[in-house]
DSSP file (Angstrom, degrees, kcal/mol; ACC not computed):
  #  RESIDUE AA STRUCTURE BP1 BP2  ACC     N-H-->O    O-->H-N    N-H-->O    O-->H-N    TCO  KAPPA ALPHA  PHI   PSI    X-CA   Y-CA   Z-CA
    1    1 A X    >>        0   0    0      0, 0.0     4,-1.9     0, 0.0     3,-1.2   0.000 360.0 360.0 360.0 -39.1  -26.8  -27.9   -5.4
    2    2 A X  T 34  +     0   0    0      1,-0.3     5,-0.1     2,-0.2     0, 0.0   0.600 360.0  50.3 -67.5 -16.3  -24.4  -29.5   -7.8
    3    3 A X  T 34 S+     0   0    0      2,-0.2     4,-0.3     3,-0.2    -1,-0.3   0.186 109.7  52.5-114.6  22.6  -23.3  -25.9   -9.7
    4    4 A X  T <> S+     0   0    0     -3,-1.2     4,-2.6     3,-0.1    -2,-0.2   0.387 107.8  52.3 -94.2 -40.4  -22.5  -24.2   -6.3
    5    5 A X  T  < S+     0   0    0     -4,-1.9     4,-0.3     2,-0.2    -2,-0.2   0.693 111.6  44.8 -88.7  12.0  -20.3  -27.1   -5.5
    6    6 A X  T >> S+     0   0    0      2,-0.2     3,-5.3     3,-0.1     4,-0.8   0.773 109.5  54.3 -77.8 -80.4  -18.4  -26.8   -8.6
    7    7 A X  H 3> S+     0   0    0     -4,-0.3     4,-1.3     1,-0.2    -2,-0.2   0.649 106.9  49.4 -25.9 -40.6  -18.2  -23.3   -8.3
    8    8 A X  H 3X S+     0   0    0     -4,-2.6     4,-1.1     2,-0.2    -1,-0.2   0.760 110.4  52.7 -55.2 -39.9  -16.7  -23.8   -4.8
    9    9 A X  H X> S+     0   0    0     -3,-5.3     4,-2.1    -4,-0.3     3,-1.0   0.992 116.5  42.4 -70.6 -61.3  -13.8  -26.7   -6.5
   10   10 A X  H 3X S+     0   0    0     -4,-0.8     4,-2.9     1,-0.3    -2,-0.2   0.648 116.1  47.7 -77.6 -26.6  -12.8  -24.0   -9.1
   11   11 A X  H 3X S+     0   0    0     -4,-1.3     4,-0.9    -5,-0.3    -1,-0.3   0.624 110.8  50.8 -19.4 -50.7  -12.8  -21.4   -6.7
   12   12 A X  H <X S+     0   0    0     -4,-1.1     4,-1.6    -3,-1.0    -2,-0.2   0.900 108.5  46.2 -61.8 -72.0  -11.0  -23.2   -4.6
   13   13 A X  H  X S+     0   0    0     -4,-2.1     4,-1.6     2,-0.2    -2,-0.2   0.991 107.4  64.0 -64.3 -62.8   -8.0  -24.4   -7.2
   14   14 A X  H >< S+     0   0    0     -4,-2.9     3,-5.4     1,-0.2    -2,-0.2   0.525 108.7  41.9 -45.2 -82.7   -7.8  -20.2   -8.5
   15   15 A X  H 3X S+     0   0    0     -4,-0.9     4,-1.0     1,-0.3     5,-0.6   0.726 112.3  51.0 -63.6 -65.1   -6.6  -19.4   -4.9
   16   16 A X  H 3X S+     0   0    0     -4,-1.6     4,-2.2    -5,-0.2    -1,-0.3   0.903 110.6  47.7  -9.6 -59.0   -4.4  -22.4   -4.7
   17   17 A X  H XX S+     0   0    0     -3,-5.4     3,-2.4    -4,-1.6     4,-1.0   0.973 115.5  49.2 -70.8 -68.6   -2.7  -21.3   -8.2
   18   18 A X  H >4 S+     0   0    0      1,-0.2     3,-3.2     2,-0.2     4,-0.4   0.747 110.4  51.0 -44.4 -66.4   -2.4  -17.5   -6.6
   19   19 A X  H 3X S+     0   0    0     -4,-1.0     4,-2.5     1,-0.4     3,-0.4   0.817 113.7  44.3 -44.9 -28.6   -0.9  -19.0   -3.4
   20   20 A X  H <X S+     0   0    0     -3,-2.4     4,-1.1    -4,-2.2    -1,-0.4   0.730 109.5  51.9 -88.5   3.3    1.5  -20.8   -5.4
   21   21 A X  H << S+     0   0    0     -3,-3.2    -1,-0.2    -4,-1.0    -2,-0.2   0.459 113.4  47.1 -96.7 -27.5    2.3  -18.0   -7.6
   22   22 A X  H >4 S+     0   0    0     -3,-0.4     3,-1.0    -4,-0.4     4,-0.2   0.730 103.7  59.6 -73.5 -37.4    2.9  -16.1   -4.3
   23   23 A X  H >X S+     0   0    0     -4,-2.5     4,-2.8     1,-0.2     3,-2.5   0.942 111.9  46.7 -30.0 -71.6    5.1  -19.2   -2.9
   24   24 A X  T 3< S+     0   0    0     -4,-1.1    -1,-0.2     1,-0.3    -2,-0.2   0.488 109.3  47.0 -81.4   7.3    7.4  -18.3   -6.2
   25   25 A X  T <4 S+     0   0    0     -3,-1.0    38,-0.4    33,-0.1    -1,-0.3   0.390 112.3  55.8-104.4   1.8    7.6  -14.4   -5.9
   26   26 A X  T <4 S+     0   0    0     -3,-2.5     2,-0.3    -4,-0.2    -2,-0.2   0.722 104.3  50.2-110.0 -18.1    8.6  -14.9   -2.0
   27   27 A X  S  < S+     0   0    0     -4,-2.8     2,-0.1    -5,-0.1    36,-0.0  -0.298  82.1 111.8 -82.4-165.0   11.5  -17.3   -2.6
   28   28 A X        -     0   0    0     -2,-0.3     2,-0.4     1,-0.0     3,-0.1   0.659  61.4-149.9  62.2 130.9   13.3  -14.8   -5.4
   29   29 A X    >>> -     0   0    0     -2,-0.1     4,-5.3     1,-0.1     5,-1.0  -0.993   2.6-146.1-115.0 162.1   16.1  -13.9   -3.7
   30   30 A X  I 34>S+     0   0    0     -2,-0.4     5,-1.4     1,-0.2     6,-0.5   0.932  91.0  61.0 -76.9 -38.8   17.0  -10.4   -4.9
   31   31 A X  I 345S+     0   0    0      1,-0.1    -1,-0.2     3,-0.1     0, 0.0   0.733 120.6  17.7 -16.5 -54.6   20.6  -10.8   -4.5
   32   32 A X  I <45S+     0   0    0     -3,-0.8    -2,-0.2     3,-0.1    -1,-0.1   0.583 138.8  38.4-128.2 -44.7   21.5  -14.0   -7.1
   33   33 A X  I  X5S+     0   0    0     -4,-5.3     4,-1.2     2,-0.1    -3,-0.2   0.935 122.7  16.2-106.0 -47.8   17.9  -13.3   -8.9
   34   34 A X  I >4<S+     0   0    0     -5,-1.0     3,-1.8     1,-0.2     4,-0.4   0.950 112.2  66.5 -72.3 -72.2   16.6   -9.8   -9.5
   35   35 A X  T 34<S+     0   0    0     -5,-1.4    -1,-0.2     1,-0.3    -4,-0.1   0.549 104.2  39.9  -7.8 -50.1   19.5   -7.8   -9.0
   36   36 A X  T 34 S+     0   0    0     -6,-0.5    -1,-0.3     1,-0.1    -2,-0.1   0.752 117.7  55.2 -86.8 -26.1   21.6   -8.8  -12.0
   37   37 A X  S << S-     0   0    0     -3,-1.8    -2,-0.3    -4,-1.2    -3,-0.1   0.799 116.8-122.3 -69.9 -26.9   18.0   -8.8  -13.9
   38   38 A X  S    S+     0   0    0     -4,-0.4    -3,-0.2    -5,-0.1     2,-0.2   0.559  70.8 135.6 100.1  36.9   17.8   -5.3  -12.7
   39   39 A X        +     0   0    0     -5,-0.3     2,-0.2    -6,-0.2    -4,-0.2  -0.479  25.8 118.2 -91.1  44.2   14.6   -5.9  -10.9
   40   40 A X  S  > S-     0   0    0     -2,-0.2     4,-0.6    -6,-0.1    17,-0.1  -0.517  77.2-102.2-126.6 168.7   15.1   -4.1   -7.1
   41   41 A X  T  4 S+     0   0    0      1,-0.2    16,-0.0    -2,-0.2    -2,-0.0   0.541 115.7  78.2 -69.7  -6.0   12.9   -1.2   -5.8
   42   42 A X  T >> S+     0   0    0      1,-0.2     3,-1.9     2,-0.2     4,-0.6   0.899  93.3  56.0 -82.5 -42.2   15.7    1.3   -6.6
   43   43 A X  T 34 S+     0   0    0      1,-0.2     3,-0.3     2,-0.1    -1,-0.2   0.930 111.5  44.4 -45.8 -38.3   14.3    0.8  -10.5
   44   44 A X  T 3< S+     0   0    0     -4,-0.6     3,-0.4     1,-0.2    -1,-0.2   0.268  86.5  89.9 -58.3  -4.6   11.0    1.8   -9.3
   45   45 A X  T <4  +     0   0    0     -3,-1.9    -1,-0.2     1,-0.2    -2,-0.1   0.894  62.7  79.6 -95.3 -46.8   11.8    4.5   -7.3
   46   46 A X  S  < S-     0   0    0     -4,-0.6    -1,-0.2    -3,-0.3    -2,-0.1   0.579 107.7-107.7 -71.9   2.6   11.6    7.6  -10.0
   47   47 A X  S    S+     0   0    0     -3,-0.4     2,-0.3     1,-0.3    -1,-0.2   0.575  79.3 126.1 107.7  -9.6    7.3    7.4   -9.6
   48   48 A X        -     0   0    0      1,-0.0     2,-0.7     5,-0.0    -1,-0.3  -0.775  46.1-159.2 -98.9 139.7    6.4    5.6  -13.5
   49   49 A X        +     0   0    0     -2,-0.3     2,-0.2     3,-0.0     5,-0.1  -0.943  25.1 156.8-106.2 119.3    4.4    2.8  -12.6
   50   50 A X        -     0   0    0     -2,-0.7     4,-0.5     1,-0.1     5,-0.1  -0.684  57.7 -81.1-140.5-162.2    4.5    0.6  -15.3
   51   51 A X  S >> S+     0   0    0      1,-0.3     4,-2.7     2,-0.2     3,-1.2   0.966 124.1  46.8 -92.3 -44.9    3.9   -3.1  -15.8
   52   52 A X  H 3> S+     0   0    0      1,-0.3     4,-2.3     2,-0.2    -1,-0.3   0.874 111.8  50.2 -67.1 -23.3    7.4   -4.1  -14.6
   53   53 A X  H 3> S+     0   0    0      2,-0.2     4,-1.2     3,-0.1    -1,-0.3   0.601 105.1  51.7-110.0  28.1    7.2   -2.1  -12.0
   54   54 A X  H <> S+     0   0    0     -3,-1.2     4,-1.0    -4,-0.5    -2,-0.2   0.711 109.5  53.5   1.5 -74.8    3.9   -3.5  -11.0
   55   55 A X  H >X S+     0   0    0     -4,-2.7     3,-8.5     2,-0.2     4,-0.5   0.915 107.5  56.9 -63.9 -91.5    5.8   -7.1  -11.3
   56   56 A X  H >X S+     0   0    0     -4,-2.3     4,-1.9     1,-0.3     3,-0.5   0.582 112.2  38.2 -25.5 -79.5    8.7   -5.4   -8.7
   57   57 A X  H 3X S+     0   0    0     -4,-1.2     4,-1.6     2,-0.2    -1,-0.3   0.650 110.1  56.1 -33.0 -30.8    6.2   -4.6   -6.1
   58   58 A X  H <X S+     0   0    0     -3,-8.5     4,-3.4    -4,-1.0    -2,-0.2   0.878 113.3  49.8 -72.0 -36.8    4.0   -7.6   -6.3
   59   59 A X  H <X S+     0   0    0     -3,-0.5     4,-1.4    -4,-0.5    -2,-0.2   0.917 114.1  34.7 -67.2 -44.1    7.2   -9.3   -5.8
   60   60 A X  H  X S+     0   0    0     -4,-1.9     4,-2.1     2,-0.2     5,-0.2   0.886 114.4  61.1 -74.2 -36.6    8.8   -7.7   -2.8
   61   61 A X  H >X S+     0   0    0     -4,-1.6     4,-1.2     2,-0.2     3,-0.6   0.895 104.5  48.8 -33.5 -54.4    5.2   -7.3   -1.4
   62   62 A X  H >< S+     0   0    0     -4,-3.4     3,-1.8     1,-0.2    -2,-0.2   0.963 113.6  49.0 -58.8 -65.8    5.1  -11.2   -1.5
   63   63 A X  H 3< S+     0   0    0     -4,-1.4     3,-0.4   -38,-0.4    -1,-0.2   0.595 111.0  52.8 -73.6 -23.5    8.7  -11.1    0.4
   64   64 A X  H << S+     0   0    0     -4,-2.1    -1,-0.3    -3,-0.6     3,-0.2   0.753 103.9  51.2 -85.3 -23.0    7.3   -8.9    2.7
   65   65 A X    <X  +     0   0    0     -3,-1.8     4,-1.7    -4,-1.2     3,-0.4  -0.323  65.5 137.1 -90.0  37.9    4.4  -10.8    3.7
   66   66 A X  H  >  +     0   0    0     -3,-0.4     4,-1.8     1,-0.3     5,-0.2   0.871  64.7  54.6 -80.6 -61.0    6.1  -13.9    4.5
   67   67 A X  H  4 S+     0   0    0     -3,-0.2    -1,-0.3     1,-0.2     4,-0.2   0.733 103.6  48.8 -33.1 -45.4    4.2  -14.6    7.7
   68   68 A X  H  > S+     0   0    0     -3,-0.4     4,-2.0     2,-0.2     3,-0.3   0.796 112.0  54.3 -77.2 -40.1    0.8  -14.5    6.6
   69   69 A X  H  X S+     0   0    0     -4,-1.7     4,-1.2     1,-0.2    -1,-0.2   0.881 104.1  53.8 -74.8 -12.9    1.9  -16.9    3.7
   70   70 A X  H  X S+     0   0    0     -4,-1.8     4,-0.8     2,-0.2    -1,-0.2   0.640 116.7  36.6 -61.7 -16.7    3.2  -19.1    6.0
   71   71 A X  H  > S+     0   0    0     -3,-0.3     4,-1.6    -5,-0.2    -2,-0.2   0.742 117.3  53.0 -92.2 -38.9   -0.2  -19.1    7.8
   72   72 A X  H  X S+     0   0    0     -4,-2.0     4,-1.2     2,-0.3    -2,-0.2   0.813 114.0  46.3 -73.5 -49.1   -1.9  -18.9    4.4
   73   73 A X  H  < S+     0   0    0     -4,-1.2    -1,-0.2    -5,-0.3    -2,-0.2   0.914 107.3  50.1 -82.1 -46.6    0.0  -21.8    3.6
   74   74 A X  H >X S+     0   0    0     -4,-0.8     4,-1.4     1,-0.2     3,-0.7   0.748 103.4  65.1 -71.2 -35.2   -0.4  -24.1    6.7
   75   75 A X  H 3< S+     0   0    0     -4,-1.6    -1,-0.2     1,-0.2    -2,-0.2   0.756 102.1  47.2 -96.4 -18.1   -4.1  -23.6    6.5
   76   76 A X  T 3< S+     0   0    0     -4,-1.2    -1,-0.2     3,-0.1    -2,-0.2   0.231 106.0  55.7-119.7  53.6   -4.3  -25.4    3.1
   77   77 A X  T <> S+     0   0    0     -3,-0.7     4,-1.5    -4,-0.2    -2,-0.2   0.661 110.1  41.5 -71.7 -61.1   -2.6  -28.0    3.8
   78   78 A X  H  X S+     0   0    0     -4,-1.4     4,-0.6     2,-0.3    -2,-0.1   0.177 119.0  47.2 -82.3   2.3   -4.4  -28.9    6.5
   79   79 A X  H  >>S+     0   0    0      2,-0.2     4,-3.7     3,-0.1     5,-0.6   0.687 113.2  50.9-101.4 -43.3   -7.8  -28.0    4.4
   80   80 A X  H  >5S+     0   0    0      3,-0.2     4,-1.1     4,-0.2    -2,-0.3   0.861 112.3  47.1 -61.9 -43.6   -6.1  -30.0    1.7
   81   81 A X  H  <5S+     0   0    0     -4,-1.5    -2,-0.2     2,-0.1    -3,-0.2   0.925 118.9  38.8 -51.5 -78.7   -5.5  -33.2    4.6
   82   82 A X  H  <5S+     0   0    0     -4,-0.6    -2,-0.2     1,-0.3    -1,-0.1   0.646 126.8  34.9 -95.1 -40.9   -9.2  -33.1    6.0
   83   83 A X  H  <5       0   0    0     -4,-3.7    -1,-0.3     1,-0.0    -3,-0.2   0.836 360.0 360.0 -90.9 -41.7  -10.8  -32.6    2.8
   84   84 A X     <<       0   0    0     -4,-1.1    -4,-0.2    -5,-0.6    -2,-0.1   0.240 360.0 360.0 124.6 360.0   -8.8  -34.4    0.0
């Protein structure tokens, strides 16, 4: 019983670390941060997928999904209240 509810704590903290990892690609704003780094979708556009532009998508994918992390977000919080 005791090495499923480990597995379940560490399970628990990865998704945590992705939400917050998502948290910090969905504040970027592209203006003041990517843009002068030369990180926007127009760099991406010519079709090579490569790791940075990988990076570019995960990030505007994050900016695009804002709702769901807000949801995403509110529901462990409140897992995070009940449960400790």
């Amino acid at each position: 019983m005791f090495p499923l509810l480990s597995f379940f704590t560490g399970f628990v903290t990865l998704i945590q670390g992705f939400l917050l990892l998502a948290n910090a690609f969905a504040v970027l704003n592209e203006d003041r941060f990517l843009d002068p780094r030369g990180w926007t979708l127009l760099q991406i556009q010519g079709g090579r997928t490569t790791l940075k532009g990988k990076i570019i998508g995960l990030i505007h994918l994050c900016q695009f999904l804002r709702l769901p992390l807000i949801i995403l977000n509110i529901v462990v919080i409140v897992f995070k209240l009940i449960f400790g």
